[in-house]
C-alpha positions as CSV (number, residue, x, y, z in Angstrom):
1,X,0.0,0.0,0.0
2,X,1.4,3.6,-0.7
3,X,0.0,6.0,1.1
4,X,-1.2,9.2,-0.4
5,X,1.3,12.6,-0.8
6,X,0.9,15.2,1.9
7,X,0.2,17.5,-1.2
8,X,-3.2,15.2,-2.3
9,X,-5.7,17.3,-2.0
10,X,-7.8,14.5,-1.8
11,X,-7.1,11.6,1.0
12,X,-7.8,8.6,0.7
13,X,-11.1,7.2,2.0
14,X,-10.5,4.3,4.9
15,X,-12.2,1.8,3.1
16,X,-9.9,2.3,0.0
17,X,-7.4,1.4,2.4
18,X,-8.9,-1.9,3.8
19,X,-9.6,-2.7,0.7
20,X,-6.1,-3.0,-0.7
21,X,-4.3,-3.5,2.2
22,X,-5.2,-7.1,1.7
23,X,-4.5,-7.6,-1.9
24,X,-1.1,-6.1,-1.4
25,X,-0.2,-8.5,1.6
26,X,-1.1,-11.5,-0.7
27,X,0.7,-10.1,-3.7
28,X,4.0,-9.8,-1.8
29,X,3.6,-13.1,-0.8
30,X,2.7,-14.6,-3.8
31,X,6.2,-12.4,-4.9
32,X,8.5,-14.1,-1.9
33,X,7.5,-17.7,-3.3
34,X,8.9,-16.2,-7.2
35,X,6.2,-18.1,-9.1
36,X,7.2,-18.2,-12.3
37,X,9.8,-20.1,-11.1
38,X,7.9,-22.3,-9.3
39,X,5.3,-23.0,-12.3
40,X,8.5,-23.7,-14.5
41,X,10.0,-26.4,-11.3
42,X,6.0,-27.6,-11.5
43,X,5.9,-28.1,-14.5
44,X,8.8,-30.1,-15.1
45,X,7.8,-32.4,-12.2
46,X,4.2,-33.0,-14.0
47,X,6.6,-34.1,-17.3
48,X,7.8,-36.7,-14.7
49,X,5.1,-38.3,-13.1
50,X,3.3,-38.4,-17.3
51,X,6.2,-40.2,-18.3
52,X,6.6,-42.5,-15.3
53,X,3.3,-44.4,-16.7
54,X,2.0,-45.6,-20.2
55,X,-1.6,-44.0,-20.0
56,X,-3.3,-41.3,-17.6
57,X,-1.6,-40.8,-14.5
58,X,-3.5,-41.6,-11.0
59,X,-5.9,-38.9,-9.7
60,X,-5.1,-38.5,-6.5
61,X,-1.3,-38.8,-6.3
62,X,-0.9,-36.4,-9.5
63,X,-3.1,-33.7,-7.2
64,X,-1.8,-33.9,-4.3
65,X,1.9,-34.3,-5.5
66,X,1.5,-31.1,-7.9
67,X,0.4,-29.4,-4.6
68,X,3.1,-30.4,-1.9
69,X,5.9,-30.3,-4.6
70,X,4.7,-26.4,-5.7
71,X,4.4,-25.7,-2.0
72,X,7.5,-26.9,-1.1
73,X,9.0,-25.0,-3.9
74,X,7.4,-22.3,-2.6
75,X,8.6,-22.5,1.2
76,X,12.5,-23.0,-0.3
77,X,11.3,-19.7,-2.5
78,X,10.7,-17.9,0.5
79,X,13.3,-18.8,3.4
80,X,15.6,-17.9,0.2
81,X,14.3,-14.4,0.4
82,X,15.2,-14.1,4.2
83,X,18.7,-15.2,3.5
84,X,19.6,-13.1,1.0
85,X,17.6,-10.0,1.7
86,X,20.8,-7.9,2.9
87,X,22.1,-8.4,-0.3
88,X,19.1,-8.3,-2.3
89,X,18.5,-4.5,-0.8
90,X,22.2,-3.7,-2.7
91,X,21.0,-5.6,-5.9
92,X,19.3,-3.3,-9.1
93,X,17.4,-6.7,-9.7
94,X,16.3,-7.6,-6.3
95,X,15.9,-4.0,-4.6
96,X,12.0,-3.8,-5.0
97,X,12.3,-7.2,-3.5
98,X,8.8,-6.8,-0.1
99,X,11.6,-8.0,2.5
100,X,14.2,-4.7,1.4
101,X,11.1,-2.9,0.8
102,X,10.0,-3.2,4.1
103,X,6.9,-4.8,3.0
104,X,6.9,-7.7,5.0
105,X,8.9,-8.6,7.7
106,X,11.4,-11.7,8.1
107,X,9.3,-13.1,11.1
108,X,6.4,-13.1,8.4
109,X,8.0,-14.6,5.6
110,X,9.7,-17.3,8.1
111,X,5.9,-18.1,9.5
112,X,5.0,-18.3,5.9
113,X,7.8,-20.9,4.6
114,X,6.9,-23.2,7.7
115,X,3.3,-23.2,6.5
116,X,4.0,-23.9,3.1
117,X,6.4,-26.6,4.0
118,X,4.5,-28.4,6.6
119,X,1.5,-28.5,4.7
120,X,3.1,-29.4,1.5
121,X,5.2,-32.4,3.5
122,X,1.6,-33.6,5.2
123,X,0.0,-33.8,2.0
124,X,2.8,-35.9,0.3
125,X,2.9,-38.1,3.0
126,X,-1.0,-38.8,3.3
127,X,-2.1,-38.6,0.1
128,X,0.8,-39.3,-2.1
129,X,3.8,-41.5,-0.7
130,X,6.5,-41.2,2.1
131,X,9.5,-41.3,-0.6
132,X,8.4,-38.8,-2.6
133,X,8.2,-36.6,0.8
134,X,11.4,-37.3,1.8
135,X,12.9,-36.4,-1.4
136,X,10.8,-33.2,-1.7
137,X,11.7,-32.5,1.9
138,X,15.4,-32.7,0.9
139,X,15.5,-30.7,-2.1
140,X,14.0,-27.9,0.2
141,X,16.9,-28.3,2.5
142,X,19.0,-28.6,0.1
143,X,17.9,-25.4,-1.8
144,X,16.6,-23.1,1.0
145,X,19.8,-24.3,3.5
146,X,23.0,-26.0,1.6
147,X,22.4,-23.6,-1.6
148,X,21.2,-20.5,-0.2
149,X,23.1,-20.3,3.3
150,X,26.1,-22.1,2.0
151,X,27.3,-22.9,-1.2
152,X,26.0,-19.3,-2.8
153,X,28.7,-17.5,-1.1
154,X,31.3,-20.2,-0.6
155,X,32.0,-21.2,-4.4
156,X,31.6,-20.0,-7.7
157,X,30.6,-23.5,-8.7
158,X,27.6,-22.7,-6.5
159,X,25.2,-22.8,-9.5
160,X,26.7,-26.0,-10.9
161,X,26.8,-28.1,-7.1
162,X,23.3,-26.3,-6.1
163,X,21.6,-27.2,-9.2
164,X,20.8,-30.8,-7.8
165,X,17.5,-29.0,-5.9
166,X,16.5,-27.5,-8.8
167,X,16.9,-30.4,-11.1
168,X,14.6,-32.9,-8.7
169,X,11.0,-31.7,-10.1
170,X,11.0,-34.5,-12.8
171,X,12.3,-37.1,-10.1
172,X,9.7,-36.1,-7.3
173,X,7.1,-36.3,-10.2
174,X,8.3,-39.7,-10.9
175,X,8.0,-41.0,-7.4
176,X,4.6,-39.6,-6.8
177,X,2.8,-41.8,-9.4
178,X,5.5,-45.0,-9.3
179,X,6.8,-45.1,-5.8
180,X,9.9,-45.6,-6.8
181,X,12.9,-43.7,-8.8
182,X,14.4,-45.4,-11.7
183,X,16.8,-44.6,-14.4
184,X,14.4,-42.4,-16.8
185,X,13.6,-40.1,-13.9
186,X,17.1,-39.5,-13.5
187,X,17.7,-38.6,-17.2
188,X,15.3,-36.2,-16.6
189,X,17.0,-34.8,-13.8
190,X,20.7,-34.9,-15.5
191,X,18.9,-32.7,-18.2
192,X,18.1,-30.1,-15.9
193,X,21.2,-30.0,-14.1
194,X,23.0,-29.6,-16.8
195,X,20.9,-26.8,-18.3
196,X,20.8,-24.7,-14.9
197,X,24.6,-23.4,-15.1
198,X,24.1,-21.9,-18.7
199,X,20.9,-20.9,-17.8
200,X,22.1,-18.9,-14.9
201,X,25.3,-18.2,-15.7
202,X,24.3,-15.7,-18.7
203,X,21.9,-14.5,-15.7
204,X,25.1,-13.6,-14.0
205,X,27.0,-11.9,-16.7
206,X,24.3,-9.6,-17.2
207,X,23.9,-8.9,-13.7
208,X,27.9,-9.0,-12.9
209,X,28.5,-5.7,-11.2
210,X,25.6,-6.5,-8.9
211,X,27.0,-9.6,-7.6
212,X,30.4,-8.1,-7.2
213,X,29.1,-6.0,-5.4
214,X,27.2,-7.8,-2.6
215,X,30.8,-10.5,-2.7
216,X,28.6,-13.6,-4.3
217,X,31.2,-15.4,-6.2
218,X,29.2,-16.0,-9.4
219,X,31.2,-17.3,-12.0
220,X,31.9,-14.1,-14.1
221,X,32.7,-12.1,-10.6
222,X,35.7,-14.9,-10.1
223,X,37.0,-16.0,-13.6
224,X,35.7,-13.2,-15.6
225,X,33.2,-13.2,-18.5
226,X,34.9,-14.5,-21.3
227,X,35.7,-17.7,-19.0
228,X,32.3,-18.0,-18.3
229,X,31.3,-17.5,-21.8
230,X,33.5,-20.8,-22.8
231,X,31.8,-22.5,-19.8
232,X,28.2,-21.9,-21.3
233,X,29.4,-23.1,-24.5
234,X,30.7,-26.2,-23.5
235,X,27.4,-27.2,-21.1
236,X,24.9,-26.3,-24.2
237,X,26.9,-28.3,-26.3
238,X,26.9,-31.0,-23.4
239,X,23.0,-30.4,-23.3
240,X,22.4,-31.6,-26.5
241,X,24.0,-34.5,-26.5
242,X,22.1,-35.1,-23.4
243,X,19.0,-34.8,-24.5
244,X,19.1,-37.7,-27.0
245,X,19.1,-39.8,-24.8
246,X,15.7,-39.9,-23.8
247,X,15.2,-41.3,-27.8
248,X,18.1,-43.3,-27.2
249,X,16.8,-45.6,-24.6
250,X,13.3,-45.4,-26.2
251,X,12.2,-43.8,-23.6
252,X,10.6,-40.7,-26.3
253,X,10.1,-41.2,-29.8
254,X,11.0,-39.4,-33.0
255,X,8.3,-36.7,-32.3
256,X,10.6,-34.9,-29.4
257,X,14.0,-36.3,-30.8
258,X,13.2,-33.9,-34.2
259,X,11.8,-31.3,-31.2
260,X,15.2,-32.1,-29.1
261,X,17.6,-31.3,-31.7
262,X,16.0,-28.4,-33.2
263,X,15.7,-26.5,-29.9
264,X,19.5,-27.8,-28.8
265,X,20.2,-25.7,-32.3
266,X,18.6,-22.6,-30.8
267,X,20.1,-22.6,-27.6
268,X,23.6,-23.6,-29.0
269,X,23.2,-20.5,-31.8
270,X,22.6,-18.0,-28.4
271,X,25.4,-20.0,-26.5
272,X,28.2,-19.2,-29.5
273,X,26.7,-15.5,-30.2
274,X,27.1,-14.9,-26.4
275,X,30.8,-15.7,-27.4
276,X,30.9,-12.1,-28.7
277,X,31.4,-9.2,-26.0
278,X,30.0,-6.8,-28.5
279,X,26.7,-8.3,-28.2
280,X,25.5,-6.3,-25.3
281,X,22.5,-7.5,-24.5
282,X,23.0,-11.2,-25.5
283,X,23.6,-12.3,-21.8
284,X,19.9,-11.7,-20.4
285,X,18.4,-12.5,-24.1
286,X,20.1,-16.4,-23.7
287,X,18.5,-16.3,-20.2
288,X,15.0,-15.8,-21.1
289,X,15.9,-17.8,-24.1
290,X,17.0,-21.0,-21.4
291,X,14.0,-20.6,-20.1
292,X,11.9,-21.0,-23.3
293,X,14.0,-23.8,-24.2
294,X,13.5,-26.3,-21.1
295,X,10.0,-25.5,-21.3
296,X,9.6,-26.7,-24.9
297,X,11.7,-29.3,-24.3
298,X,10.0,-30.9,-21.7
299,X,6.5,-30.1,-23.7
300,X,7.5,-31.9,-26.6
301,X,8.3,-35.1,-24.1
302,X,4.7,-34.8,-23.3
303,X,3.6,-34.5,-27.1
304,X,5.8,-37.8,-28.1
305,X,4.4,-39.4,-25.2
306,X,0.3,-38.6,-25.4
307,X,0.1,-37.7,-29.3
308,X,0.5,-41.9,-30.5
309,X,-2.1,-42.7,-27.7
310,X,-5.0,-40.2,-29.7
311,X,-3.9,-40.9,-32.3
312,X,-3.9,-44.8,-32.4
């Protein structure tokens, strides 16, 4: 809520006040869980629990597990948010951030993250399976606690060791609908791991100065950004070889192996223009690209997997 300017000539009625004061507190919530991020983690762990079986997946465990896994997502989100708000009130990208902006307090956002992550751990547990809780409940650790508290300030292969959180979605999906983890869950999980450091790392060369600046040893801050630029290369290009597999052990068809290696093409044309220093504005252009990319990548697993069933 802003309040109104000593000049106004008009205040602003009470009830304009109660009204929004409530529509603000949720939206900076929904903004200390960053939910685009959690759709995208979502998302990739619906991909998982599709694949793990040949028709429609089970009701109540594809529910349920979509709900704890976003929530839990959500909880790692916001203790995230806590940990780095001293930095993120230096940051150009995170300044408007509700913690820095005084929006909501850390007690608030603490309360909030146990919530989410109680409820999202009873609800896997009850309604879905215990593994699938325990390996939800350790990516949050491992995200919200070893990543965030540790391994973001200690390394610059923080992005590369901390990407095993991130990369879990397709492997909790898995186990929500199997009760079990098996090799093809895991080859979706290599293929996120091995997309995060490009991904982030063309985050982190656009957003160089502000990392220096705070003392977060991103890649580009400790080897510079033409090392970092031959890093990206040499993971995109790892990518695609990656993400035959899938086709390889027949695990996908021809449908997303055409799908695979057209969109490994795009991403490995932005990962060799990034190459070039000149290109100003290539850096946060691959990001958004990245993101693009695993998302149609994992949609076209979904195509080659549903597609023969309507159509046969």
């Amino acid at each position: 809520m802003v309040a109104p300017s000593e000049n106004s000539s008009k205040p602003m009625a009470a009830t304009e006040v109660i009204a929004q004061a409530p529509s603000s507190l949720l939206a900076d919530l929904l903004e200390v869980t960053k939910p685009k991020v959690v759709l995208l983690l979502v998302f990739t762990a619906i991909v998982g629990m599709v694949l793990a079986v040949p028709g429609m997946v089970p009701l109540q465990e594809t529910v349920f597990g979509i709900i704890g896994i976003g929530m839990a997502s959500a909880s790692a989100a916001a203790i995230n948010h806590v940990v780095d708000q001293h930095a993120d009130a230096q940051m150009k990208r995170t300044s408007k951030r509700p913690i820095p902006q005084g929006n909501l307090t850390t007690t608030h956002v603490l309360l909030f993250a146990a919530v989410l992550g109680i409820i999202s751990m009873m609800l896997l547990v009850v309604f879905v399976n215990v593994l699938t809780a325990v390996l939800t409940f350790l990516s949050l650790i491992g995200y919200a606690c070893v990543y965030t508290m540790y391994l973001k300030r200690a390394t610059p292969q923080n992005i590369v060791i901390g990407g095993v959180a991130g990369a879990m979605p397709p492997v909790l999906g898995w186990a929500a609908v199997t009760g079990e983890v098996t090799a093809e869950p895991l080859l979706l999980f290599l293929i996120v791991f091995i997309w995060t450091p490009p991904h982030f790392w063309a985050l982190a060369i656009h957003r160089r100065d502000d990392y220096a600046k705070v003392d977060i040893p991103m890649l580009p801050v400790t080897h510079g950004n033409k090392y970092t630029r031959v890093q990206i290369l040499l993971y995109t290009i790892l990518l695609l070889l990656v993400t035959i597999a899938p086709y390889l052990i027949q695990m996908s068809g021809l449908i997303y192996l055409v799908a695979a290696l057209a969109l490994g093409g795009w991403f490995l044309f932005h990962a060799i223009k990034i190459q070039n220093p000149e290109h100003k504005d290539e850096p946060i252009r691959m990001f958004v690209v990245s993101i693009k990319y695993l998302m149609a990548l994992f949609a076209a697993l979904l195509i080659d997997h549903y597609l023969p069933l309507f159509v046969s």
